[in-house]
MARROTOR-112257 format. One record per residue (C-alpha): x, y, z. Coordinates in pm, 1 decimal. Example, Ala and Ser with C-alpha at 12.3 -4.5 7.8 and 13.67 -1.06 7.14 Angstrom:
<atoms>
       c1       c2       c3
   1230.0   -450.0    780.0
   1367.0   -106.0    714.0
</atoms>
This chain:
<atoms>
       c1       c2       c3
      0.0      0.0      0.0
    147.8    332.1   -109.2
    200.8    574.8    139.5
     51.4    947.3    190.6
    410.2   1085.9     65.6
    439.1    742.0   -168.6
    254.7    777.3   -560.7
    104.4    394.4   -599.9
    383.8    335.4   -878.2
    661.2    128.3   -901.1
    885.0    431.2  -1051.1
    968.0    760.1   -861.0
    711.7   1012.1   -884.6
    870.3   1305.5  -1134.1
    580.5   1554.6  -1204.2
    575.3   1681.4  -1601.6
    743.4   1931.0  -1649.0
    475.9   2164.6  -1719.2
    310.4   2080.4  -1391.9
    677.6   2103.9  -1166.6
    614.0   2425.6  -1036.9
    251.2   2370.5   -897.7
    324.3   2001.0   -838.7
    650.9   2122.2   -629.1
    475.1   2299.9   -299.8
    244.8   1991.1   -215.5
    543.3   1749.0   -295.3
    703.7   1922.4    -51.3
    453.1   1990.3    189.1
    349.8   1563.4    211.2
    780.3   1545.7    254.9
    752.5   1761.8    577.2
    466.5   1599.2    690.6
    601.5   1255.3    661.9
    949.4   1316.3    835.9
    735.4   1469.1   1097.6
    517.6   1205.6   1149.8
    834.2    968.9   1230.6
    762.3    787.4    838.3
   1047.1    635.7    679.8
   1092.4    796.8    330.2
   1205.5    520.7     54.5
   1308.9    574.2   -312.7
   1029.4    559.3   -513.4
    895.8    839.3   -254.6
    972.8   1218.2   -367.0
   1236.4   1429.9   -147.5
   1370.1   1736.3   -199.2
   1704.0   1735.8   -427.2
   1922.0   1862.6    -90.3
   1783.5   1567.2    105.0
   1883.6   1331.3   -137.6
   2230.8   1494.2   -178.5
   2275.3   1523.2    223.5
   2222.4   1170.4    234.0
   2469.5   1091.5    -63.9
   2727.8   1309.1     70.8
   2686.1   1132.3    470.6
   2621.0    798.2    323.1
   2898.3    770.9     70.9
   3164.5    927.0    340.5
   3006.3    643.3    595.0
   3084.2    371.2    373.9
   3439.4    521.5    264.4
   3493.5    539.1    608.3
   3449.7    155.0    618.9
   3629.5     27.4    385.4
   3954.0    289.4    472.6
   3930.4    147.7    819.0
   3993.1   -169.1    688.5
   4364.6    -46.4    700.3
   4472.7      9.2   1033.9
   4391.6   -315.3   1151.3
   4468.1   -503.7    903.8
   4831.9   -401.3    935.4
   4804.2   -626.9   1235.1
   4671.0   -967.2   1143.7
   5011.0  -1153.6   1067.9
   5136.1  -1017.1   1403.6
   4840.8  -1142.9   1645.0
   4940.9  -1257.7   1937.2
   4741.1  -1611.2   1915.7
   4538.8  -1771.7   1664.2
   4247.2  -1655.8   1852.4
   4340.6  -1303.6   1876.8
   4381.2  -1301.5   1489.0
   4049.8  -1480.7   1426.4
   3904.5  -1186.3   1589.4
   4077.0   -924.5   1413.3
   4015.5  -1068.8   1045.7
   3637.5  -1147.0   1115.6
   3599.2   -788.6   1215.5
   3833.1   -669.0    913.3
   3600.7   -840.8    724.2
   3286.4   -663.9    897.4
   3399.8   -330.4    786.0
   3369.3   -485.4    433.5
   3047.8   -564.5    449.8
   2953.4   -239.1    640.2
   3106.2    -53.8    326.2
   2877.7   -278.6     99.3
   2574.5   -227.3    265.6
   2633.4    165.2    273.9
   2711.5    190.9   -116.0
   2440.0     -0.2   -184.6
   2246.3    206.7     41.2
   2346.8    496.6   -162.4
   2271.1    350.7   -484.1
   1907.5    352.0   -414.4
   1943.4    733.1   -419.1
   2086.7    714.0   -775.9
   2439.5    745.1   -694.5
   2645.7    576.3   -891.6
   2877.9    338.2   -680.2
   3237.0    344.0   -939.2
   3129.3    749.6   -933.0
   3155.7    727.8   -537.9
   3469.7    528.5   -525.0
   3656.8    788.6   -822.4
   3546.9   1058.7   -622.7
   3710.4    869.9   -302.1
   4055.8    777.6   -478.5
   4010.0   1159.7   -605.5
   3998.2   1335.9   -275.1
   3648.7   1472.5   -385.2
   3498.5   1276.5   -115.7
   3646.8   1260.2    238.2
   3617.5    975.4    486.1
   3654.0    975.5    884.5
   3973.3   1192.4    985.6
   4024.2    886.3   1266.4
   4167.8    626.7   1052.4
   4462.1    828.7    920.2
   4645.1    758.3   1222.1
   4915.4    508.2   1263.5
   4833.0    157.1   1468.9
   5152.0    174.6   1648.1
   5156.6   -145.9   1929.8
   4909.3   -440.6   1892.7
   4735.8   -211.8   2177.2
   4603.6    -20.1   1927.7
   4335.1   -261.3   1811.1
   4204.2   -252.8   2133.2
   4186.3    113.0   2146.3
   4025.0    176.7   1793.5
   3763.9   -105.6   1920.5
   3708.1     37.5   2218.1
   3738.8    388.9   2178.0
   3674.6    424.4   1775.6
   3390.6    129.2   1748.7
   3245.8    325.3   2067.8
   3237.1    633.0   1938.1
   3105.2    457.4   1615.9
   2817.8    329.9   1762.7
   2711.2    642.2   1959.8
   2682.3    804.1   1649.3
   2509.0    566.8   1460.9
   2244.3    407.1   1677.4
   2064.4    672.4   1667.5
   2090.0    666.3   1262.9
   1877.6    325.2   1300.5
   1600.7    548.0   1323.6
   1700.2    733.1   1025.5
   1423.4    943.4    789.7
   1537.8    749.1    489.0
   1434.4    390.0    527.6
   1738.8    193.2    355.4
   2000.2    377.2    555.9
   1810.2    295.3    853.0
   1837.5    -38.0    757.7
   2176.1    -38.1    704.6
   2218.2     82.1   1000.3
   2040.3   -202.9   1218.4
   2313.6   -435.2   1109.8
   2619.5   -224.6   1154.7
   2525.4   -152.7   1499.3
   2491.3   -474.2   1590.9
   2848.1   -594.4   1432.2
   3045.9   -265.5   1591.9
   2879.2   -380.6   1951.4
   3086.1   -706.4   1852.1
   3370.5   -482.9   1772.1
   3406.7   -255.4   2049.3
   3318.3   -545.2   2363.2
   3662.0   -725.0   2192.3
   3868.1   -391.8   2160.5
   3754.3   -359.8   2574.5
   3810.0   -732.5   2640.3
   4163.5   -657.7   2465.7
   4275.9   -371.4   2642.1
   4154.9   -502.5   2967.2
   4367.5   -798.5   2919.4
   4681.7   -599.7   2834.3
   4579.3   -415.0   3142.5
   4627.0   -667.1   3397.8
   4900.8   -806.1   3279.2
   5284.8   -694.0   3306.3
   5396.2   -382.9   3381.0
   5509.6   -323.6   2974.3
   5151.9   -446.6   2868.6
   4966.1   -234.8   3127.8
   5201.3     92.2   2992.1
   5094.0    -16.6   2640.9
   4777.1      0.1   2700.0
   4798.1    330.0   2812.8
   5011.1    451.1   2533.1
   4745.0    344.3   2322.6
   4507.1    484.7   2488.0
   4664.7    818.2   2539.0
   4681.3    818.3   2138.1
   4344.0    771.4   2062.7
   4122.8    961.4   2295.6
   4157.9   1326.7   2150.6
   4101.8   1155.8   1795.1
   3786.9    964.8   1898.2
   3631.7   1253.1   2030.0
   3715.2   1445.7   1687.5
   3488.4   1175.4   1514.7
   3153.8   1359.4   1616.2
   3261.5   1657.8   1396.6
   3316.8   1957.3   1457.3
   3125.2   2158.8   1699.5
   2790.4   2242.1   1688.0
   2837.5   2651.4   1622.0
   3084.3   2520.5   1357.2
   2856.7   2192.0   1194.4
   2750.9   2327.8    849.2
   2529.9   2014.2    776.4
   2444.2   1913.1   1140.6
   2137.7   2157.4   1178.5
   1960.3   2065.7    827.7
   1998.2   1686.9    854.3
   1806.2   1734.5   1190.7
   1540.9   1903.1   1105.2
   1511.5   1633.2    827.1
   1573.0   1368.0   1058.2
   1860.7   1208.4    915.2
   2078.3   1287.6   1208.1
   1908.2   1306.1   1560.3
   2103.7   1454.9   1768.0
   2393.1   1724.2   1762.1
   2733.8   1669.0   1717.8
   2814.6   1805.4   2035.6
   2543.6   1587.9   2215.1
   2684.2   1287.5   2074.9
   3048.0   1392.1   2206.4
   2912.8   1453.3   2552.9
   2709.2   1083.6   2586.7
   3008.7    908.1   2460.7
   3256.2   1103.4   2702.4
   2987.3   1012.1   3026.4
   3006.9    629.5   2863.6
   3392.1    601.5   2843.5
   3486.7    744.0   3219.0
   3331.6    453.4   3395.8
   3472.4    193.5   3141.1
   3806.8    314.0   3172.5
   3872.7    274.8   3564.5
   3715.3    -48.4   3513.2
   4023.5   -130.0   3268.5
   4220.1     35.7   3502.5
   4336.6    304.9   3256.3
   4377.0    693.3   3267.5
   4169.8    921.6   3012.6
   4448.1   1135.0   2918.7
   4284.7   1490.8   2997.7
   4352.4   1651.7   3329.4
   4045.7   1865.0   3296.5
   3789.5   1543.5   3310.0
   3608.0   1595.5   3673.4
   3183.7   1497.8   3692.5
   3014.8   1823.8   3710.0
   2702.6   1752.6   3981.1
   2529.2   2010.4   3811.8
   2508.2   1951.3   3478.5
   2490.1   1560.1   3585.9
   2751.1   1521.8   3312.1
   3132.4   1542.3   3291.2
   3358.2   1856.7   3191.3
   3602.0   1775.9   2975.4
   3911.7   1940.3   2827.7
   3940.0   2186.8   2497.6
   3988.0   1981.1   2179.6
   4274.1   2098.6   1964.3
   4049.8   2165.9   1647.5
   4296.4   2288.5   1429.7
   4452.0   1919.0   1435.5
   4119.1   1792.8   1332.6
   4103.2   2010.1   1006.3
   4461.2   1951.3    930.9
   4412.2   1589.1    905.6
   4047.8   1654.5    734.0
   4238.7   1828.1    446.2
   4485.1   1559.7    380.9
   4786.6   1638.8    638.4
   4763.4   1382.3    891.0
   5035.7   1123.5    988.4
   4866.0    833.4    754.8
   4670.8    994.0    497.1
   4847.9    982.5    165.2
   4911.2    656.8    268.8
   4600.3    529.3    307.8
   4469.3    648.1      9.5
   4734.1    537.1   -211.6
   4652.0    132.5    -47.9
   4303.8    218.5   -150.1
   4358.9    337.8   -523.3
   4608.7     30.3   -546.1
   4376.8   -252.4   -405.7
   4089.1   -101.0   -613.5
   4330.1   -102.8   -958.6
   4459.0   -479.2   -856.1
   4070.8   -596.3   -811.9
   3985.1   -460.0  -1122.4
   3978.6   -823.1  -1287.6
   3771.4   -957.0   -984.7
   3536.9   -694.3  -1071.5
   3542.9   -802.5  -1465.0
   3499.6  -1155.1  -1391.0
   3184.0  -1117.3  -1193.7
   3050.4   -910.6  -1409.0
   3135.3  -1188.4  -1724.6
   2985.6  -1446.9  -1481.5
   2675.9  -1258.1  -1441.0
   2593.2  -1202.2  -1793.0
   2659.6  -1537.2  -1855.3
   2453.4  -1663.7  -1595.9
   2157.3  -1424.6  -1707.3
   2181.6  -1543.9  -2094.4
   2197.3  -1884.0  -1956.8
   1874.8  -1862.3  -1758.6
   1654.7  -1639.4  -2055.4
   1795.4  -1991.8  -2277.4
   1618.3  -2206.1  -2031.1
   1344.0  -2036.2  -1994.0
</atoms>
């Protein structure tokens, strides 16, 4: 059954052309009405061309983000510890992949066009998540990026389950549910390395000490500064600020780190009774947009890995898509 913002019709509703500008207002007006009323909005349904491109431009960094993060820990499979410690690692390696799948698929059903997202990416038209161009130093660093990164992850995006546009939401469901996996082994990892020698316990800390400020970068900038945050609120793509997002995961990480027995490394951390929330220090923003614009300690690196694993799969690519012809000329012969 169609909904009141959905045309019965198995194509997107495009007015004539003649009709646009009358058809345009009450288009619009069933849009508001829907995200108001809490209704997911799918593709076939009619959205205003900035919602569509806010959602291509979050969606398509989201999945980048995925598939760049790939890197870090990868770096570290040969050099597990134990076979169990690197069966962990490459099922979660192999998370992000899927993650980045589901989100470019998610933005295909906006009409983006998934080789024009990944040109764009090996480009530097599109940016990913500042976070993973920093170096994984010690094997402690996988259990910071799951602990700290994945946790700042899924701050962000449960509430993006409950996303205006339906197949993002979706997306979204199943992400969450993999990073939960993700950042309870980065905490089981650290705590472990914790309570063990002195030089694992200092290791730990290093890490740690590394990979606070950047975690707390990944909201985005703040709020007074956020030129998308606002918008995708009122369309209900993003529900809450950047800023508020910070904050929850900030009151989430103190606890967990005295229970691993680590130090948060800002001296300005202290509960504030009446704000029932904890103070924390000044982030050095200028590092943030440094990094953002290509000048961090990993990024040309990173980059260059991707463009080079994407040109090496190109015949992967060309044989599945020879396999699928064949395949679909095979079955119209049999039919």
């Amino acid at each position: 059954m169609a909904t009141a913002h959905q045309p019965p019709s198995t194509a997107p509703h495009h007015p004539a052309a003649g009709a646009a500008d009358t058809a345009a207002p009450a288009l619009e007006s069933a849009f508001d009405a829907a995200v108001a009323a809490d209704e997911r909005i799918e593709p076939r349904d009619w959205m205003p061309d900035a919602y569509r491109a806010t959602l291509v431009r979050q969606i398509a960094q989201h999945a980048h983000s995925e598939i760049i993060g790939m890197q870090p820990e990868a770096n570290w499979i040969t050099r597990a510890p134990s076979l169990r410690r690197k069966a962990i690692l490459m099922a979660k390696v192999q998370d992000e992949a899927g993650h980045g799948l589901y989100l470019y698929s998610a933005a295909e059903t906006l009409g983006a066009s998934r080789d024009d997202l990944l040109d764009k990416l090996h480009s530097g038209r599109q940016k990913y998540s500042s976070i993973f161009n920093y170096p994984t130093l010690t094997w402690a660093d996988v259990g910071a990026i799951g602990w700290l990164v994945d946790g700042a992850a899924i701050t962000n995006q449960v509430p993006l389950c409950r996303c205006s546009y339906g197949p993002y939401a979706r997306a979204m469901v199943r992400v969450c549910k993999e990073e939960s996996f993700h950042q309870r082994q980065g905490y089981e990892l650290l705590l472990a390395l914790s309570r063990g020698t002195p030089a694992q316990h200092a290791m730990a800390q290093d890490a740690v000490d590394r990979w606070w400020w950047p975690s707390l970068m990944m909201f985005g900038p703040p709020d007074a500064e956020s030129s998308h945050s606002e918008q995708s609120m009122i369309w209900k793509i993003k529900r809450h600020s950047n800023d508020e997002l910070r904050q929850r995961f900030v009151d989430i990480c103190v606890p967990q780190a005295e229970s691993l027995g680590l130090t948060l490394p800002d001296p300005d951390l202290k509960w504030n009774e009446e704000r029932g929330q904890h103070d924390f220090g000044a982030i050095d923003w200028s590092e943030f947009w440094s990094v953002l614009k290509g000048n961090g300690p990993c990024n040309e690196q990173r980059i260059t890995q991707r463009r080079r694993a994407h040109e090496e799969g190109a015949w992967v690519r060309e044989a599945a898509a020879a396999h699928a012809v064949k395949h679909s000329e095979r079955k119209e012969a049999t039919a």
